[in-house]
NUROPA-807929 format. One record per residue (C-alpha): residue number from 1; x, y, z. Coordinates in steps of 0.1 Angstrom, whole numbers. Example, Ala and Ser with C-alpha at 12.3 -4.5 7.8 and 13.67 -1.06 7.14 Angstrom:
BEGIN
<1; <123; -45; 78>>
<2; <137; -11; 71>>
END
This chain:
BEGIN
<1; <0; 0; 0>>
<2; <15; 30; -13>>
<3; <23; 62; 16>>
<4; <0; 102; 11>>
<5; <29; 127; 8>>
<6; <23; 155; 37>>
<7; <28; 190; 30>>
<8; <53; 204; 47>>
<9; <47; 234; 76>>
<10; <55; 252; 103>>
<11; <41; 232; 137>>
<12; <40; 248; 175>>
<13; <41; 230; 201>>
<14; <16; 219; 227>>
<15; <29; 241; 252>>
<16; <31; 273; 230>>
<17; <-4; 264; 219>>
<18; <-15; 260; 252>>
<19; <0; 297; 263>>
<20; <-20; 310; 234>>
<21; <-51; 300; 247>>
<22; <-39; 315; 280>>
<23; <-25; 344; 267>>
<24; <-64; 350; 250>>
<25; <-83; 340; 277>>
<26; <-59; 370; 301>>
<27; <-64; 393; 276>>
<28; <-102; 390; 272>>
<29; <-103; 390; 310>>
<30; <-84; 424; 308>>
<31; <-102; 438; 283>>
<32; <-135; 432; 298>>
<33; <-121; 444; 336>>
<34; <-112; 473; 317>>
<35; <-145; 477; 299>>
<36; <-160; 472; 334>>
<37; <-142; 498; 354>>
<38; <-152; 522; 325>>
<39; <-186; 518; 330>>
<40; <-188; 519; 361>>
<41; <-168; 550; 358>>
<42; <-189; 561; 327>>
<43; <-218; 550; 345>>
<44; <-204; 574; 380>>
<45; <-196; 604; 358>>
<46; <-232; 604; 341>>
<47; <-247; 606; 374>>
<48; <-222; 628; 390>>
<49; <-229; 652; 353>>
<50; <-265; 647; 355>>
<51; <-263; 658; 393>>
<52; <-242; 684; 384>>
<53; <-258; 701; 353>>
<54; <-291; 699; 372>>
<55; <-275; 718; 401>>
<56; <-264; 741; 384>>
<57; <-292; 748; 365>>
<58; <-311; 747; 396>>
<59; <-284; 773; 411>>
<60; <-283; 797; 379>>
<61; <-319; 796; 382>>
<62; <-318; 805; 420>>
<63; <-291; 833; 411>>
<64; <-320; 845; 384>>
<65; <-346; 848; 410>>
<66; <-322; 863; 434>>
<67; <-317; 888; 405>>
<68; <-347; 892; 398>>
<69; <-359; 900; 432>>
<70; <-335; 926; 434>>
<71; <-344; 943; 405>>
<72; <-378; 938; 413>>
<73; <-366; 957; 444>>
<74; <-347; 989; 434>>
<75; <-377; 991; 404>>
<76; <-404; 997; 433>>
<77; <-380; 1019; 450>>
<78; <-374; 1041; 419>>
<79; <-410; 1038; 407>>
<80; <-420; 1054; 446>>
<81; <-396; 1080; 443>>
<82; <-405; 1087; 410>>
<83; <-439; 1092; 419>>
<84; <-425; 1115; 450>>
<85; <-407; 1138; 426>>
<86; <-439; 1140; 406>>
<87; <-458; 1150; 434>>
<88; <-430; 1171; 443>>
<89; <-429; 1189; 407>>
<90; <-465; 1196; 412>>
<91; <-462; 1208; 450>>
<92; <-437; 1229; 435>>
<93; <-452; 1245; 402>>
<94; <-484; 1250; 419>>
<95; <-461; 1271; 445>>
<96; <-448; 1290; 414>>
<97; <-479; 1292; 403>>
<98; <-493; 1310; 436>>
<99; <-461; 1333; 440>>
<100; <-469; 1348; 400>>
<101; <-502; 1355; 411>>
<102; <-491; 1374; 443>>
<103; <-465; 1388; 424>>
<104; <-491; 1398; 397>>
<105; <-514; 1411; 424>>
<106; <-487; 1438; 433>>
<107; <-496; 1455; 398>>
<108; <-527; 1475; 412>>
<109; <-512; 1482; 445>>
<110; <-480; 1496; 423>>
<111; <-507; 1513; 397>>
<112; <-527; 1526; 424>>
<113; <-496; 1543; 445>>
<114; <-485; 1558; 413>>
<115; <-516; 1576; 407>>
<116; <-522; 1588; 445>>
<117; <-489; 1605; 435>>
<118; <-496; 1621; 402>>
<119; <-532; 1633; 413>>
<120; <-511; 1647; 445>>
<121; <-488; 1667; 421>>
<122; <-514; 1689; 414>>
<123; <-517; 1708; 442>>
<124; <-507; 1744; 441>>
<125; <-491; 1767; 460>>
<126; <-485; 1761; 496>>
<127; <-509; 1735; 500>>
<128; <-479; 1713; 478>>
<129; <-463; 1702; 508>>
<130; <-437; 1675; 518>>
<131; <-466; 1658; 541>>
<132; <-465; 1625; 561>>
<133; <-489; 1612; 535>>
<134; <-462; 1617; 504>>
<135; <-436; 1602; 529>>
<136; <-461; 1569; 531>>
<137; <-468; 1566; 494>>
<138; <-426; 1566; 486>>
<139; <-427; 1541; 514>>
<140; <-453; 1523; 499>>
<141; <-437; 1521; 465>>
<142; <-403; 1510; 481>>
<143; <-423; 1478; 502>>
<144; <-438; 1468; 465>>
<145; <-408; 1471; 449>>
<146; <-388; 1454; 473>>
<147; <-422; 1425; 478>>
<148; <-415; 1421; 431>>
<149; <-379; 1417; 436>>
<150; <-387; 1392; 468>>
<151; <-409; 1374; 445>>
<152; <-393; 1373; 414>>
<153; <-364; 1360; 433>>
<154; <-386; 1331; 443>>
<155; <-400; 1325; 410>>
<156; <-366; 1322; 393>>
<157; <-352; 1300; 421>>
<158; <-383; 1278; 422>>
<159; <-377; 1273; 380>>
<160; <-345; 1264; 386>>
<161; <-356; 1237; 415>>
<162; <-386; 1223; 388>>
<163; <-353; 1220; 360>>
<164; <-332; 1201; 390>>
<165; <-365; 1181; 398>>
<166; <-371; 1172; 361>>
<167; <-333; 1161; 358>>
<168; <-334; 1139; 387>>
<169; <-371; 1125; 372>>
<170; <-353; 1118; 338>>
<171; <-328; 1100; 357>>
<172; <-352; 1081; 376>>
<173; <-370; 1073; 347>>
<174; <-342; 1067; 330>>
<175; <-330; 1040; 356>>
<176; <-363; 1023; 362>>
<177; <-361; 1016; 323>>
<178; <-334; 995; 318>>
<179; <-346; 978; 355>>
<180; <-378; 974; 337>>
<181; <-360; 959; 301>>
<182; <-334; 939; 328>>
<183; <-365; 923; 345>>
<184; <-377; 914; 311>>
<185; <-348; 897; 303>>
<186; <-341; 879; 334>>
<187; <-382; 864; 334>>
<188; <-374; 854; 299>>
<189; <-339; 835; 307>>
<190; <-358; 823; 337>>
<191; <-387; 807; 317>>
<192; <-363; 793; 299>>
<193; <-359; 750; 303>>
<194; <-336; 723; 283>>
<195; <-369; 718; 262>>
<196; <-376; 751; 252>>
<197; <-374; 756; 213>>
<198; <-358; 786; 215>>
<199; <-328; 775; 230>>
<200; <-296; 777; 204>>
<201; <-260; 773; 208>>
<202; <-242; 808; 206>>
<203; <-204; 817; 194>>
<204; <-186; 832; 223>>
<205; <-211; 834; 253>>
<206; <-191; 834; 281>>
<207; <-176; 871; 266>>
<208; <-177; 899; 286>>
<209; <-201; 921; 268>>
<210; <-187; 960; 266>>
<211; <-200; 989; 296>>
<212; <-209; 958; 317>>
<213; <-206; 971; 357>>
<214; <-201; 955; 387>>
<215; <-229; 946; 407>>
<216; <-214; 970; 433>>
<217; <-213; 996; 406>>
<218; <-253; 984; 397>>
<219; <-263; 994; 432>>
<220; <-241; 1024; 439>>
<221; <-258; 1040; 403>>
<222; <-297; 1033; 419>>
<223; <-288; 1049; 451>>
<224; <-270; 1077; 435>>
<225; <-303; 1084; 414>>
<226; <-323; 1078; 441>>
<227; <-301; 1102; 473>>
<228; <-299; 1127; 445>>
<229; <-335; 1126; 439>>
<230; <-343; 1133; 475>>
<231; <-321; 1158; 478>>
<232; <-337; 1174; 452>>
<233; <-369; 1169; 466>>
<234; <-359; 1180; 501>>
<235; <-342; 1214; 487>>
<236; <-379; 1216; 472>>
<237; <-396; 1214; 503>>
<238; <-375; 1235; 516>>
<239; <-382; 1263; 490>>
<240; <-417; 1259; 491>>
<241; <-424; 1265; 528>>
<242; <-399; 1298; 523>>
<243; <-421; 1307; 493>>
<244; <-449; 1303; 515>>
<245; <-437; 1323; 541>>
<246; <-425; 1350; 521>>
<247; <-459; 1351; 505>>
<248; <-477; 1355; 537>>
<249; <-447; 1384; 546>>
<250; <-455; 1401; 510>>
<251; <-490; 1406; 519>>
<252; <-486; 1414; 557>>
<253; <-461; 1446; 546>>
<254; <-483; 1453; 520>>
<255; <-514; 1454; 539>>
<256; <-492; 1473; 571>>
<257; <-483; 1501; 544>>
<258; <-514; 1502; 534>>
<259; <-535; 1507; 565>>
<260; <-505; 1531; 575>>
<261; <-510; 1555; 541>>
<262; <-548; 1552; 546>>
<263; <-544; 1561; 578>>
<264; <-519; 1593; 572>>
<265; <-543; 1601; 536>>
<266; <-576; 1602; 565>>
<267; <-556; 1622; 587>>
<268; <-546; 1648; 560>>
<269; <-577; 1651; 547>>
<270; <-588; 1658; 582>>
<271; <-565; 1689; 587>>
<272; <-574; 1698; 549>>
<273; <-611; 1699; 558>>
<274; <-600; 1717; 592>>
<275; <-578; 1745; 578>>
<276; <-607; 1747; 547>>
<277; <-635; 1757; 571>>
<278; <-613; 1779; 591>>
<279; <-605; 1799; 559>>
<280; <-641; 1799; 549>>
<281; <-649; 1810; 585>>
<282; <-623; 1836; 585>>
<283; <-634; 1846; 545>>
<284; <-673; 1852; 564>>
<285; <-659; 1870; 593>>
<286; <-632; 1894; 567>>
<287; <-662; 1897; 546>>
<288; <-687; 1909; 574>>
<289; <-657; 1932; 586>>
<290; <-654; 1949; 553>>
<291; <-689; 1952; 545>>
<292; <-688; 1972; 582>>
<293; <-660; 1990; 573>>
<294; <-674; 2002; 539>>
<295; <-704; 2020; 561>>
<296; <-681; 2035; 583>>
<297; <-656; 2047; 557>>
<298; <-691; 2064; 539>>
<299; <-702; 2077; 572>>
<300; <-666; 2091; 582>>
<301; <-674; 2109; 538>>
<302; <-703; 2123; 549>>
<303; <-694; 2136; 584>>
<304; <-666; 2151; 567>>
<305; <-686; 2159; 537>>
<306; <-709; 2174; 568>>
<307; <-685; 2194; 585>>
<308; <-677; 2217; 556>>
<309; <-708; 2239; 558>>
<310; <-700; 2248; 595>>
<311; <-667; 2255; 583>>
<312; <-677; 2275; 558>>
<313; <-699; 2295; 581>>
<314; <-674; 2304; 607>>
<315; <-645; 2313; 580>>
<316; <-678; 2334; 566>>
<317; <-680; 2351; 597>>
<318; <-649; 2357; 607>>
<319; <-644; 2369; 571>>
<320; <-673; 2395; 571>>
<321; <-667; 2406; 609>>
<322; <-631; 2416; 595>>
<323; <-651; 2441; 576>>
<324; <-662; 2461; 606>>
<325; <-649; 2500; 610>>
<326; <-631; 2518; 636>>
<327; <-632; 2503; 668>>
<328; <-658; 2484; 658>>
<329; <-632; 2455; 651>>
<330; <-633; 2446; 683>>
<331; <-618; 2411; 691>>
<332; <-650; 2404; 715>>
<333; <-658; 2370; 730>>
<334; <-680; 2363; 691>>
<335; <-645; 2365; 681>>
<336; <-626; 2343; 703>>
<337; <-654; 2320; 699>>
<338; <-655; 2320; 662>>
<339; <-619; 2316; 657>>
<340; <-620; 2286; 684>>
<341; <-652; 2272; 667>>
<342; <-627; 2275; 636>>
<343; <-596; 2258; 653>>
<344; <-622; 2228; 667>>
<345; <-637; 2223; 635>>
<346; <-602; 2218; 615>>
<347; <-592; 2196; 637>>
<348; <-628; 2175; 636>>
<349; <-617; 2177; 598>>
<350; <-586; 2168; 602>>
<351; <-595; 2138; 627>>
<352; <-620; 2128; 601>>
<353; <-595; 2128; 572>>
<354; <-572; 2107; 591>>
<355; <-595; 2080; 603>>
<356; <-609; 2080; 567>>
<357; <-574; 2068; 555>>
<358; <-566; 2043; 580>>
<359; <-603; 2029; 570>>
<360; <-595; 2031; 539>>
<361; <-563; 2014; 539>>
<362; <-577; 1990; 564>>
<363; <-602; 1987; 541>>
<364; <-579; 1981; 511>>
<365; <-561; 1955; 535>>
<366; <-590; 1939; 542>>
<367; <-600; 1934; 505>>
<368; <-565; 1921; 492>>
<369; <-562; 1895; 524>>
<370; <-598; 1886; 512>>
<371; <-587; 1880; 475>>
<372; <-558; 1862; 492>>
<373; <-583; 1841; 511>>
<374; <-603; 1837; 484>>
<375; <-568; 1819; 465>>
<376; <-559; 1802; 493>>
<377; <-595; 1788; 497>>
<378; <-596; 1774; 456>>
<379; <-563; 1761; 470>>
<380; <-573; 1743; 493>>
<381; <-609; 1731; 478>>
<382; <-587; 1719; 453>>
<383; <-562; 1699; 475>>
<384; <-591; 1688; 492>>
<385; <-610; 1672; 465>>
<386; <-574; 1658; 451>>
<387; <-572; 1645; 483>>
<388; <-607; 1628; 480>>
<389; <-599; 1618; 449>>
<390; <-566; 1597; 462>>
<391; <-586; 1585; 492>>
<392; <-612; 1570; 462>>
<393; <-590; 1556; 443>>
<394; <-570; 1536; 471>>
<395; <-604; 1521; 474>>
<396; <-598; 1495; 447>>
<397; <-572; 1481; 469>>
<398; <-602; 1473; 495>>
<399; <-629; 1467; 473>>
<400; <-605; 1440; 452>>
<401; <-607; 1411; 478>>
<402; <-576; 1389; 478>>
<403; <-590; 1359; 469>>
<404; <-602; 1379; 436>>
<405; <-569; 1387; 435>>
<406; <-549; 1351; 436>>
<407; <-581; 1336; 409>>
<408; <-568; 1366; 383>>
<409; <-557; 1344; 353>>
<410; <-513; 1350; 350>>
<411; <-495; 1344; 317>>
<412; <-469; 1322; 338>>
<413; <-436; 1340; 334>>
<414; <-419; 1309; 323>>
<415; <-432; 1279; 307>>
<416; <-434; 1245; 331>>
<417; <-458; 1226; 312>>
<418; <-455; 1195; 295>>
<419; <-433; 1178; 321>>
<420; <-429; 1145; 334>>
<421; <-459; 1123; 337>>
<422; <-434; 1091; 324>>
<423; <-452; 1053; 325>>
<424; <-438; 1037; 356>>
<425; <-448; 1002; 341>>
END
């Protein structure tokens, strides 16, 4: 029987077969430890990332609210001191408001003094005197003046307050906007979930956006804005109640000065009417005295008109009885009678004459201190009824009430309208 021819090869040996098997048994076992302590690790780290990634988002969302209730926070803050400075801005206009009316109501008061003056001018003579009622009328006219400039200086201070006000609104308003578009933001991240389709991956998002602060710088900015707000607000107060006060001053000088030229205009008029009737009573009295001295100075013309016939008839006699002859021109007692009768009678004439001048330049006194009288009494008629006249007009001052006054509609002397009323929301 014929022998198969073999191929020849390579043979191993029983004992490097049998480390092959071992060395592929090991080596499965390793690879399958290996595969087991990366699962379990795999299997730890999913957990311990699961764990983690919920905790954080459970912390970032915690942060949020934390945020949020902050902002929520300084919003209400700035939204009530918003509201203050609007109340405040209205306090404050509607204090403007009263002190342009007061000073408005110093326009009649002014007018009225002015006139009083000027229908004062118009006295003549000596009756245009330096009185205590001209002293109270420039007084008058320096307390007005000096209540406008008071005033004014109110109105421009409280304009500038409203612009400070209205800065520190704006500000506000300003600030509680971006708190308002934060908040917004904030809600929206924190309605945010891993399911939410809206959700994206971003390039770069852990950059540090540009003019981003510090949450100490966040703060410090809100209470800024807010301190400087009520600081505005204070100063505010503060120049209201002296607006108020100064108001209440205005019209207390204003009324004092008043009352006080009423008072010196009644008592002037007084001592007009007083030296009036005495003229007039001392016109009457003159005017009695000349029409008394007028008879006389005709009686003391006719007595002397009256005494020339006697004289006539003893300068006839004594005349004629020069005519006798001889010793018949005898100066006998017909003669010493006649020529004393003669002598008496000259000097009755000459008594007569001189009485008749001093009448008649008492007379002629009498009658030019009347038409001075009569001057001084249009005079005084005149500054009487100028004086009347003044005391009439001052009586729109009284007959104006105040509260007529303050309800006068005022062109405001600078515009505040239009303001502030921002949405809070």
């Amino acid at each position: 029987m014929a022998t198969m021819s073999m191929k020849p090869g390579l043979r191993c040996r029983v004992s490097d077969w049998e480390n092959s098997n071992k060395h592929i048994s090991d080596t499965a076992e390793h690879r399958r430890h290996v595969s087991h302590e990366i699962r379990q690790e795999g299997r730890a780290l999913r957990n311990e990332t699961a764990n983690k990634t919920s905790w954080d988002e459970y912390d970032s969302s915690r942060r949020l609210n934390d945020r949020i209730s902050d902002v929520t926070r300084w919003k209400k803050t700035l939204e009530a001191y918003a509201q203050d400075v609007d109340q405040e801005i209205d306090a404050l206009t509607l204090a403007k408001d009263e002190t342009e009316r007061a000073l408005a109501a110093t326009v009649l008061p002014l007018e009225v003094t002015a006139e009083c003056q000027t229908l004062r001018e118009g006295r003549r003579g000596n009756e245009l005197v330096s009185d205590p009622v001209e002293a109270e009328l420039k007084k008058e006219v320096d307390v007005i003046d000096g209540a406008q400039r008071v005033l004014q200086q109110h109105i421009d201070q409280a304009f500038e307050q409203l612009c400070l006000l209205q800065e520190a609104r704006h500000q506000l308003a300003l600030d509680l906007q971006h708190k308002t578009e934060a908040l917004d933001v904030d809600v929206s991240c924190l309605t945010l979930t891993v399911t939410s389709p809206e959700i994206s991956l971003k390039p770069n998002p852990t950059r540090v956006p540009p003019g981003s602060t510090t949450p100490q710088q966040w703060e410090q900015f809100s209470h800024h804005n807010v301190s400087h707000a009520k600081e505005e607000m204070q100063a505010s107060v503060q120049l209201r109640e002296n607006m108020s006060i100064t108001r209440a001053q205005v019209q207390n000088e204003l009324e004092a000065q008043r009352v006080a030229t009423e008072f010196a205009l009644r008592k002037r008029t007084h001592h007009v009417e007083q030296a009036l009737q005495e003229v007039q009573w001392q016109l009457k009295t003159t005017q009695d005295e000349i029409a008394e001295l007028e008879g006389d100075v005709i009686g003391l013309e006719r007595d002397l008109q009256a005494k020339m016939a006697p004289l006539k008839l003893v300068h006839t006699r004594l005349e004629n009885r020069a005519k006798r002859p001889g010793v018949d021109l005898c100066r006998d007692e017909v003669q010493y009678g006649l020529v004393e009768e003669a002598k008496r009678l000259d000097s009755t004439i000459l008594a007569l004459k001189q009485k008749l001048a001093q009448a008649q330049d008492s007379l002629q006194s009498l009658q030019h201190h009347k038409a001075q009288m009569l001057e001084d009494l249009s005079r005084k008629q005149e500054a009487l009824a100028l004086e009347q006249r003044t005391t009439q007009t001052r009586q729109r001052l009284t007959l104006t009430s105040q509260s007529d006054t303050l309800s006068m509609a005022v062109v405001p002397l600078t515009n505040t309208g239009g303001r502030h009323m921002l949405q809070l929301a």
